[in-house]
C-alpha positions as CSV (number, residue, x, y, z in Angstrom):
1,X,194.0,-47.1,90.7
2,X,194.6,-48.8,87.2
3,X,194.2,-52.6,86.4
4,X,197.6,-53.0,87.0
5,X,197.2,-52.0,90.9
6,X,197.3,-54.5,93.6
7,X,194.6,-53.7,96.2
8,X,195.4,-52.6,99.6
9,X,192.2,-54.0,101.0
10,X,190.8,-57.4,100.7
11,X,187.8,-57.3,98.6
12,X,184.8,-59.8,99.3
13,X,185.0,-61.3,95.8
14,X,182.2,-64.3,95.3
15,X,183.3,-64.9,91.9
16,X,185.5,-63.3,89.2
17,X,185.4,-64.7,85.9
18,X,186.3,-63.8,81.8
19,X,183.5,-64.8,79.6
20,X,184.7,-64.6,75.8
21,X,182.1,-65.3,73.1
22,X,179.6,-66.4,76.2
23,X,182.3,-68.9,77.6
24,X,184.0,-68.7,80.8
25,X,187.6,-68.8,80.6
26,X,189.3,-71.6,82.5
27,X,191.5,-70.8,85.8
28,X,191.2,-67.9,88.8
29,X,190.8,-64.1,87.0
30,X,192.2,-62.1,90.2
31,X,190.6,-58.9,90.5
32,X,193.1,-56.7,89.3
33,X,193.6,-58.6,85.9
34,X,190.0,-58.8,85.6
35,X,189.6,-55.5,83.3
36,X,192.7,-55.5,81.7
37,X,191.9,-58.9,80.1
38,X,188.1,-57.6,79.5
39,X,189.7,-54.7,76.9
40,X,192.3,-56.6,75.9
41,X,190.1,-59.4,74.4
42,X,187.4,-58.8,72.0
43,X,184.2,-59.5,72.4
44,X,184.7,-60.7,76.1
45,X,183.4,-59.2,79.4
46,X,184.0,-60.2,83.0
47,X,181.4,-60.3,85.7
48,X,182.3,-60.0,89.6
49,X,180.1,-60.6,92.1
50,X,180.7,-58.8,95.3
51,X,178.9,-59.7,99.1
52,X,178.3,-57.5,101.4
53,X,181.5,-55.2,100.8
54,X,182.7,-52.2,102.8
55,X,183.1,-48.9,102.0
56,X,186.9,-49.1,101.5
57,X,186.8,-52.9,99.7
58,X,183.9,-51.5,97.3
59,X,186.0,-48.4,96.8
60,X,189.0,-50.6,95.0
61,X,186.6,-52.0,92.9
62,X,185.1,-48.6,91.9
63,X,188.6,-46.9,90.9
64,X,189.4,-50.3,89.3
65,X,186.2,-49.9,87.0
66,X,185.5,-45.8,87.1
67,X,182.0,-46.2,89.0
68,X,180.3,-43.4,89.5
69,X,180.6,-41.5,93.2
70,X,176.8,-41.5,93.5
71,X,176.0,-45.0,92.4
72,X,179.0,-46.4,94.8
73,X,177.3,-44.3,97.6
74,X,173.9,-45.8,96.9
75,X,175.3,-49.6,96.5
76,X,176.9,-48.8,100.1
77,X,173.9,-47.6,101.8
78,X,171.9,-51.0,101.0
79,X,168.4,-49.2,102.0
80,X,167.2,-48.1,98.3
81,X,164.6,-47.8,96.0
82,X,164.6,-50.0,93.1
83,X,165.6,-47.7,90.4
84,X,167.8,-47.7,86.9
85,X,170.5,-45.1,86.5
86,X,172.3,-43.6,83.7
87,X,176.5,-42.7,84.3
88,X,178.0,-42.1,81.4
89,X,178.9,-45.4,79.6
90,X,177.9,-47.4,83.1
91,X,174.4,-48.3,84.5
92,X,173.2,-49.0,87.6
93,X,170.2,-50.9,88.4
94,X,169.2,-51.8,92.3
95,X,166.4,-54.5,92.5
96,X,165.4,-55.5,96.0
97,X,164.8,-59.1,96.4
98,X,162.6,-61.0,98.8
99,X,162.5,-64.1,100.4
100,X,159.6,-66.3,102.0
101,X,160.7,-67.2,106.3
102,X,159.5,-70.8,106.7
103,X,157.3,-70.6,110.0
104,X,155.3,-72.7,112.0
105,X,152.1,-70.7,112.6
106,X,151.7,-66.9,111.9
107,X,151.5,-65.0,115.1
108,X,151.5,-60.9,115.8
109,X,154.9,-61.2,115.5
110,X,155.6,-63.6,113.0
111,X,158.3,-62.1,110.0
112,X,157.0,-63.5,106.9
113,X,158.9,-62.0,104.0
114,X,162.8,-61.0,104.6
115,X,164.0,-58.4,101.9
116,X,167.8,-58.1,100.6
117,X,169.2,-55.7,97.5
118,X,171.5,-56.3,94.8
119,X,173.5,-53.9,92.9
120,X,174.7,-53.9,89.1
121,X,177.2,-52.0,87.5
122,X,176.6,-52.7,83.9
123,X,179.4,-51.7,81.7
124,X,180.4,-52.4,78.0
125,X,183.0,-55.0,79.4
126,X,182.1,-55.8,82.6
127,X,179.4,-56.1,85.4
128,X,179.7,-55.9,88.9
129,X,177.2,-57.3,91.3
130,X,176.8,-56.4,95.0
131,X,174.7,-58.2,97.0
132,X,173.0,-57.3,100.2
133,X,172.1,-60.2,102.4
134,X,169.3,-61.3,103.1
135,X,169.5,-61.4,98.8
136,X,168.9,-64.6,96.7
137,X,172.9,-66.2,96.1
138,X,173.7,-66.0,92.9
139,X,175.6,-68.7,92.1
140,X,172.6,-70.6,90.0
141,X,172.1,-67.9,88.1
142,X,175.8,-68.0,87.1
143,X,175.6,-71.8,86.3
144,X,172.3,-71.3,84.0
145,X,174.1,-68.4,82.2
146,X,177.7,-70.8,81.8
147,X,175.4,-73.7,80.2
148,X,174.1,-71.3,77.6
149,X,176.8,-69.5,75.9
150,X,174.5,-68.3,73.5
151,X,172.3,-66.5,75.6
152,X,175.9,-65.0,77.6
153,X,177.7,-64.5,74.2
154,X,174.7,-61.0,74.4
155,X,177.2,-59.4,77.1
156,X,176.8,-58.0,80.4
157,X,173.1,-57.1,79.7
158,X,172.5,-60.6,79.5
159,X,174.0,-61.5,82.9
160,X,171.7,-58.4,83.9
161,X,168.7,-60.0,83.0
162,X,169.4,-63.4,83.8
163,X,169.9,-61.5,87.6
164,X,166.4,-59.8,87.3
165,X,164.8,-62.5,86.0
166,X,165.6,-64.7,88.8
167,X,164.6,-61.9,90.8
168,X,160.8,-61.5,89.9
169,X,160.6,-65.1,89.6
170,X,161.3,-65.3,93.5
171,X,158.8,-62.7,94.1
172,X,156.7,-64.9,92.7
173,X,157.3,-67.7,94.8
174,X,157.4,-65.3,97.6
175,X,153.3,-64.6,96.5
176,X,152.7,-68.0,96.7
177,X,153.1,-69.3,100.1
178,X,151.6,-65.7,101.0
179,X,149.1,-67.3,99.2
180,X,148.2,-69.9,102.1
181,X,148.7,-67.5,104.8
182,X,146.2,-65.2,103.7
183,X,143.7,-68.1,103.0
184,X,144.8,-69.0,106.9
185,X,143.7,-65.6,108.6
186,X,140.7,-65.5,105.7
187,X,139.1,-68.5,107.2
188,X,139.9,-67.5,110.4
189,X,138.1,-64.8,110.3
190,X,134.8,-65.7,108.8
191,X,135.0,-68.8,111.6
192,X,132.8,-68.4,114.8
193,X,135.4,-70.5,116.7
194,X,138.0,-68.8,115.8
195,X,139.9,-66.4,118.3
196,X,140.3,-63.3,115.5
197,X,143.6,-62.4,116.9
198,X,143.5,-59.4,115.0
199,X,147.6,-58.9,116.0
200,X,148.1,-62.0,113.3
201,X,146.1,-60.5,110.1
202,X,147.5,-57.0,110.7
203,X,151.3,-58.5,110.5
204,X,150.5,-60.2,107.6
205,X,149.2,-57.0,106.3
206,X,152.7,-55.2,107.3
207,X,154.4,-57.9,105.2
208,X,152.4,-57.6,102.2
209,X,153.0,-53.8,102.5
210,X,156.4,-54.3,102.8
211,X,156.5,-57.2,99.8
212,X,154.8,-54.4,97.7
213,X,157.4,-51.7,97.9
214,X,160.0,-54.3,96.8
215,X,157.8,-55.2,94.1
216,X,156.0,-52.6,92.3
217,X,158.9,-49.9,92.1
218,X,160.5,-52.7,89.6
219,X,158.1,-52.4,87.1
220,X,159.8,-48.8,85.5
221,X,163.3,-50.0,85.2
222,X,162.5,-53.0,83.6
223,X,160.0,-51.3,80.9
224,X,163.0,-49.3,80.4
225,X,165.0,-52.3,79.7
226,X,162.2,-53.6,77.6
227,X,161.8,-50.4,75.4
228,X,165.8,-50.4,74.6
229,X,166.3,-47.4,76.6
230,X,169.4,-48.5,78.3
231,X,173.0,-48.9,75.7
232,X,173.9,-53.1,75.1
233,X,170.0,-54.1,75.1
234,X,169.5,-55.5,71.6
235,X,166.2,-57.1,70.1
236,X,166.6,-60.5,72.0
237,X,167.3,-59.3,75.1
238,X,164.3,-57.1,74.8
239,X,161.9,-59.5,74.1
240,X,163.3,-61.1,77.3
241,X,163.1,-58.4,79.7
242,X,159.4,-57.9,77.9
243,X,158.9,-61.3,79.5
244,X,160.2,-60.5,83.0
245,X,157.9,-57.1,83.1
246,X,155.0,-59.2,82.4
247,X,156.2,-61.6,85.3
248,X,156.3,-58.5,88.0
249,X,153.0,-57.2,86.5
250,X,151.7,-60.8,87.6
251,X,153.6,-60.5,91.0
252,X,152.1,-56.9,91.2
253,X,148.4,-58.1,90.7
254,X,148.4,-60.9,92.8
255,X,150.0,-59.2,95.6
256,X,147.5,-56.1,95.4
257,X,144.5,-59.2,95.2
258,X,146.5,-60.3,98.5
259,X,146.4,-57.2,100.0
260,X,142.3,-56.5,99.4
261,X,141.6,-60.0,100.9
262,X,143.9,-59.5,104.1
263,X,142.1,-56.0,104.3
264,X,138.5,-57.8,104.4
265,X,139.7,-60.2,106.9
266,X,141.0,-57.8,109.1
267,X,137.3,-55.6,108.6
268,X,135.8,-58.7,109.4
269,X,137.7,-59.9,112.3
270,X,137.0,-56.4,114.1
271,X,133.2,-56.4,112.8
272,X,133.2,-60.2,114.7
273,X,134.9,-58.8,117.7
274,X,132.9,-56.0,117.7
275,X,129.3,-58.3,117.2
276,X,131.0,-60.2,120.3
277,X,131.4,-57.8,122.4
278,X,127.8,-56.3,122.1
279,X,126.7,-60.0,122.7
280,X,128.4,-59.7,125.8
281,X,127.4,-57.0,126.9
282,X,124.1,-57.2,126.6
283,X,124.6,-61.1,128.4
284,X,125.9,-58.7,131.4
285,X,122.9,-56.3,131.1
286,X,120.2,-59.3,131.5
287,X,122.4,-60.6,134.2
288,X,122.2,-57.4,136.0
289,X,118.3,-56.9,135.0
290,X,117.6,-60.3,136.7
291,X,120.1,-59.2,139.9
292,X,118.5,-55.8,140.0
293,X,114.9,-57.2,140.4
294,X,115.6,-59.6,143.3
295,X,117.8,-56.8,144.7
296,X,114.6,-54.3,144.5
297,X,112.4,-56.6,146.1
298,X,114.4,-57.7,149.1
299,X,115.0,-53.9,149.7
300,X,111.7,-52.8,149.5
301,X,110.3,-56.1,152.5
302,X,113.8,-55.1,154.2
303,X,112.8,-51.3,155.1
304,X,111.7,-51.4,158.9
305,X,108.3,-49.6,158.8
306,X,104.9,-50.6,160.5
307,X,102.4,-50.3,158.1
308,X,103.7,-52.4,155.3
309,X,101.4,-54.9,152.7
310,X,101.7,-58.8,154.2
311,X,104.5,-57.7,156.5
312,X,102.7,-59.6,159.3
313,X,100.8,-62.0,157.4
314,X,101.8,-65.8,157.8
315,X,102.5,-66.4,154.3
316,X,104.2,-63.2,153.6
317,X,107.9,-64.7,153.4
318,X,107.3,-67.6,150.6
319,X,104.6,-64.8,149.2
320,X,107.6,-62.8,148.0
321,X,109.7,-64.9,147.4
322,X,107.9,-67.1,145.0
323,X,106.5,-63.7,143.5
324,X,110.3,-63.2,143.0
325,X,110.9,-66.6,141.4
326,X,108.2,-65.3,139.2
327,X,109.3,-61.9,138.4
328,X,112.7,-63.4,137.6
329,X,111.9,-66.1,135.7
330,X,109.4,-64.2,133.3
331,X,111.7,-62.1,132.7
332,X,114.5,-64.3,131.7
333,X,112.1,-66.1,129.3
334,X,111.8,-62.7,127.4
335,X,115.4,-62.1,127.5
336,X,116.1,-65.5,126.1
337,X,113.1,-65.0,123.5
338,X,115.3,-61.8,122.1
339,X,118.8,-63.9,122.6
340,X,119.6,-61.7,125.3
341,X,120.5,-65.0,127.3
């Protein structure tokens, strides 16, 4: 399919716009003028943003732009790794992006973070953006780019980073109000009243797990970026995605910090249930010594032989029964002196 083609299938276009000298061009770009008027205008470049598309919709966009088999394959699949790829002229970068899931109170089966993926096709005229739900919208980052043509004047690359940048700085947000549910299940777990539901820390746990492979694969692409690795990344921009590496390194620290405290908690909150239940048990044990000596007594003056101590004597009954008071009662003072009781 050439510019010139009108697609058979609907496409799920967000946006389609020509940016010339970092300005958006007035009016609706349809998709199949969008590249002709990228190579046929200098300096300009158009950016699509695609949602959730299907195989055959992102397949008109592919043949409209010459994406790569492979990287059209991965921006289908929606389960990857974020990585940086090289296709001739075109790169592809997938970032994963997370989101914080207001709740009430964190239970076992609470989900804390939701996780989404965007795709970029990074050309020398053009990107393309897929977006997984449950991704951050774009539109913002569109409308920071449009009131700075300066910094969208540097090309697609910019849009890239502009899209990245946004990114990280939602994982950091992300860390934050993580942040309060880990201090949550922390004091929790070094309360004595607390319950130590032991289901709530280990699902936070899961989440940080899962926050962490969205996060820390992040951190080669973007030194690639950084280092000038990747074709249209000039000094500026560099220095830029210099800045968004250090913001992931930041997200990466304090979500491994996150993860060692969650990991105490949890130690704790088992070493507490564990303590508890040897408290209890040995409650049960001193309960049973105290049954067992009453229940020894009564079966010895309860066997039905003739020649037994007192068995006729007058005072025999209250006899063993206040020497059972006795037995009992001395030893439930020692049991309470070693916190048995």
């Amino acid at each position: 399919m050439t510019a010139h083609d009108t697609p058979s299938q609907p496409v799920p276009v967000v946006d389609c716009a020509l940016y010339e000298d970092g300005r958006r061009r007035p009016g609706h770009l349809p998709l199949d003028k969008a590249m002709d008027a990228a190579r046929t205008t200098p300096g300009a470049f158009v950016w699509i943003g695609l949602h959730a598309p299907t195989a055959d919709q992102l397949q008109v966009v592919a043949r409209a732009f010459a994406l790569h088999p492979l990287a059209v394959e991965d921006a289908l699949e929606a389960h990857q790794r974020p990585k940086l790829e090289r296709y001739d002229d075109t790169v592809f970068l997938v970032l994963r992006t997370a989101v914080y899931l207001e709740h009430d109170r964190l239970t076992p089966t609470t989900d804390i973070v939701g996780t989404g993926e965007i795709m970029a096709f990074v050309g020398r005229d053009f990107i393309v953006v897929v977006r997984h739900d449950p991704s951050e919208h774009l539109g913002g980052v569109r409308h920071r780019l449009e009131a700075d043509p300066e910094r969208l004047a540097h090309g697609p690359v910019a849009v890239l980073h502009a899209i990245a940048d946004s990114v990280v700085d939602q994982y950091l947000d992300v860390v934050t109000a993580l942040e309060a549910d880990a201090d949550e299940v922390e004091n929790d777990a070094f309360s004595p009243d607390a319950g130590h539901d032991v289901g709530r820390i280990y699902q936070l746990k899961r989440e940080l797990v899962e926050l962490r492979r969205t996060v820390a694969p992040l951190a080669v692409p973007l030194r690639d970026l950084a280092e000038r690795r990747v074709p249209g990344v000039d000094r500026e921009l560099a220095a830029y995605f210099r800045d968004v590496a250090d913001h992931l390194a930041q997200a990466a620290e304090r979500v491994a910090v996150l993860t060692e405290l969650v990991d105490n908690a949890l130690s704790m909150a088992l070493a507490q249930t564990s303590v508890r239940q040897n408290h209890d048990m040995r409650r049960i044990s001193a309960a049973a010594a105290l049954i067992a000596i009453t229940v020894a007594i009564a079966g010895v003056y309860g066997m039905n032989f003739d020649h037994m101590p007192e068995l006729r004597w007058l005072f025999g009954y209250p006899a063993m029964l206040l020497a059972t008071a006795t037995v009992v009662t001395v030893v439930y003072l020692v049991f309470r002196k070693k916190r048995w009781l």
